[in-house]
N, C-alpha and C positions, 0 to 999 in steps of 0.2 A: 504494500500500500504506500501511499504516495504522505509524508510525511516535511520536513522542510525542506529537502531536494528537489530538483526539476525533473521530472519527466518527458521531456518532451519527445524524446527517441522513443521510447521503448512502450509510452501510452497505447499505442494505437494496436499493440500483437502483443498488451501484458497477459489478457487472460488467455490467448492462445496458448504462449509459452508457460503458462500456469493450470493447466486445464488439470491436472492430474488432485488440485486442493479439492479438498472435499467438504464445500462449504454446508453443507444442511447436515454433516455430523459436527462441526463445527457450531454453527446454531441448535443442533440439540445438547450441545454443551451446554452452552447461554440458557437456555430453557433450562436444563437440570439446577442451575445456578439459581434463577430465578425464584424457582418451586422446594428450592433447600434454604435459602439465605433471605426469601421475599415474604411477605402475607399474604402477597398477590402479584402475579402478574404484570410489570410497568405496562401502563398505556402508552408512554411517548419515549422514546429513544433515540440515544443520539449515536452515530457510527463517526466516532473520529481517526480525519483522516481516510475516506473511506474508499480513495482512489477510485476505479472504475465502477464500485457501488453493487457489487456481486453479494458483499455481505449484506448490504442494505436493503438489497431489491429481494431477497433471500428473506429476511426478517419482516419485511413489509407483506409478503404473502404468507404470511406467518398470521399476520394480524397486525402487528404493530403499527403505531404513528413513527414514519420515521425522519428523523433530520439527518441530511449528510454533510460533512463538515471535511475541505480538500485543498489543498496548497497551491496545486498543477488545473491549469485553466485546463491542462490537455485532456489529464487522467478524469475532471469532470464532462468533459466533451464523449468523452466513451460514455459516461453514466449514462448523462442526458440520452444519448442515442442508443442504449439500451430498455431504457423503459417499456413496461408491455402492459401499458395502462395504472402502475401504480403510482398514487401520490405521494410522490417523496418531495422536501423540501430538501433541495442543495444549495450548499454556500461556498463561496468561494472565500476562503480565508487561512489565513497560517494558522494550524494546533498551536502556536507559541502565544497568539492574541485573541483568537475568535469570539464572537459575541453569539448570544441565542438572546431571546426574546423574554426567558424565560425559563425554569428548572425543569429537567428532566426524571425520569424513574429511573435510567441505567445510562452509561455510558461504554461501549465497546470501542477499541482500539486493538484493530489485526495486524497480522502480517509485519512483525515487528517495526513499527512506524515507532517507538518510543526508542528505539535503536539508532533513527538518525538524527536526535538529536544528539547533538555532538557537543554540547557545554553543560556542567552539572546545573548550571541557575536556570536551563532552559528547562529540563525535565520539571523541577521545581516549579516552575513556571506554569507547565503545562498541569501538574498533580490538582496544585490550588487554584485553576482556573475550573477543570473537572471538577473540586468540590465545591466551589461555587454555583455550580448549574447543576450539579445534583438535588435532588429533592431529600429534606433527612432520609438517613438509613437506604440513601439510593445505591446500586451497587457501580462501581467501575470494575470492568473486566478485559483486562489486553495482554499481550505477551510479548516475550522479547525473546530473541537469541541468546542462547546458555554461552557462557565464556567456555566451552567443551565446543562448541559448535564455531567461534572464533579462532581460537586456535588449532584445531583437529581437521574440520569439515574446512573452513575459510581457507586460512594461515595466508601462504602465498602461491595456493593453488590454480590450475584453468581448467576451466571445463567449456564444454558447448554443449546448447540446448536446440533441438532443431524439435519443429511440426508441420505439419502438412495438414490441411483441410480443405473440405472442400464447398467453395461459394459459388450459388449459381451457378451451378455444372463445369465450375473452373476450380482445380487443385492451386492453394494459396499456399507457399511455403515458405516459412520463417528458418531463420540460422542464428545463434548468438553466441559469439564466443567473448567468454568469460575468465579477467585474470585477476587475482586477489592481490593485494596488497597488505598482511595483517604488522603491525606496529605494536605490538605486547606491550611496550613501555607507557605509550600515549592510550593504549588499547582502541585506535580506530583501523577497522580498513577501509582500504581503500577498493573499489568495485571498477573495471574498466571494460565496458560490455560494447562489442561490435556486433551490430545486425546489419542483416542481409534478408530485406525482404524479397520477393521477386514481384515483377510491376508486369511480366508482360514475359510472353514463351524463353526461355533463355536471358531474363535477362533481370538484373537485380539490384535493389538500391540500398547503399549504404547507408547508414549512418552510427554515430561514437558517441556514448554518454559514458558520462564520466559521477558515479553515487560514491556514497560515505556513510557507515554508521561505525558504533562507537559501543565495545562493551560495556555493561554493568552487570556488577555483581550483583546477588540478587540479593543480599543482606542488605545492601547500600541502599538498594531501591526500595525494600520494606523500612529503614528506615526513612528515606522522603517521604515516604504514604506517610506515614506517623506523623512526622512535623508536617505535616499538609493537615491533618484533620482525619486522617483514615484508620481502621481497622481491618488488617489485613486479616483475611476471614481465609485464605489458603494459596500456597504456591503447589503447582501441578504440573506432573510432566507429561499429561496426556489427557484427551477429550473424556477417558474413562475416572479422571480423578488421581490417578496413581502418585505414588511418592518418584519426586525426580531422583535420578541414578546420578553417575558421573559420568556416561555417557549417555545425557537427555540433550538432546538439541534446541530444543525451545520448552519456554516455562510460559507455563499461565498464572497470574495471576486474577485474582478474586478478593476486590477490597469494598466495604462499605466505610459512606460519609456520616461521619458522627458530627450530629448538630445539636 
């Protein structure tokens, strides 16, 4: 998800080259959170950060009221043009300052977007603006990349990501190759992704973005919830609940706003 970075390369073929996430066991997460840690049900939810809006548009046929909240004019241009009748409010605004109108029941944060913030006052930032627009006792629930997954899976590895589909009786195929940059000391890497979409029979168009995100520990981030106003109600290394290992790749988080 699209968090203070630019997207503008890789908006337009994220969910392709993503297609394999599995977002409605991902929302039955959110839902089991709900129905364990809630009274009831939030009516209104906020997806921050919610890039192309797959979680959003996912929770809104769910039932939910929902607001999406996105950095990248681009990674909202895909939302927008994915709509299949639901009403979502989208904003275009930085996680670092965003406004709502008004408190929410929950707030969700995917796809570790809380990862590229890359200054500790920023996270801070973002923590005590979310318990702001929470409504008491509302939940925040996002994840981040395990420092196991920075230095193990990242480090200064490359991979490629290739897909093919197919639109309107035409095979569309994406390429991305991928070379890490991990900094253990400063704890950011650095992400330098070439794509290669094809535009036409043989023939293919470049383009180079250049991302950033930055580990936390995850002691340091339960205590920010804390001085933000939070009760960290469980850290998880899987959509089932499980206790993280030392080879978990990503952690969930699940905190309520104490007011």
């Amino acid at each position: 998800m699209s968090g203070c970075e630019g997207y503008d390369a890789i908006a337009r073929v994220y969910d392709q080259l993503n297609r394999e996430l599995d977002y409605e066991a991902w929302a039955d997460f959110f839902e089991a959170c709900f129905d364990r840690f809630l009274p009831a049900r939030p009516a209104l939810v906020l997806d921050l950060a919610c890039g192309t809006g797959r979680m959003t548009r996912t929770l809104a046929k769910r039932g939910y009221d929902m607001i999406g909240v996105d950095g990248s004019a681009d990674m909202l241009s895909e939302a927008y043009a994915s709509l299949e009748g639901e009403s979502i409010l989208y904003l275009l605004q930085d996680m670092r300052s965003f406004e709502l109108y008004g408190t929410v029941g929950a707030v969700v944060c995917c796809l570790d977007s809380i990862n590229y913030l890359l200054e500790e006052k920023d996270v801070g930032t973002v923590f005590s603006l979310v318990h702001n627009y929470l409504d008491p006792d509302g939940l925040f629930l996002f994840d981040v990349n395990s420092p196991y997954k920075f230095s193990q899976v990242y480090g200064n590895n490359a991979y490629v990501l290739e897909d093919e589909t197919e639109e309107d009786g035409e095979v569309r195929a994406v390429y991305c190759g991928w070379q890490n940059a991990y900094n253990r000391e400063s704890g950011i890497c650095d992400f330098y992704l070439t794509l290669f979409e094809e535009v036409g029979e043989n023939n293919y168009q470049r383009s180079d973005e250049h991302q950033r995100e930055r580990c936390y520990e995850p002691k340091t981030l339960r205590t920010w919830l804390e001085t933000c106003g939070f009760e960290v109600l469980g850290v998880y290394g899987d959509y089932a609940c499980a206790e993280p290992t030392d080879t978990t790749e990503r952690l969930y988080f699940v905190a309520r706003a104490k007011k």
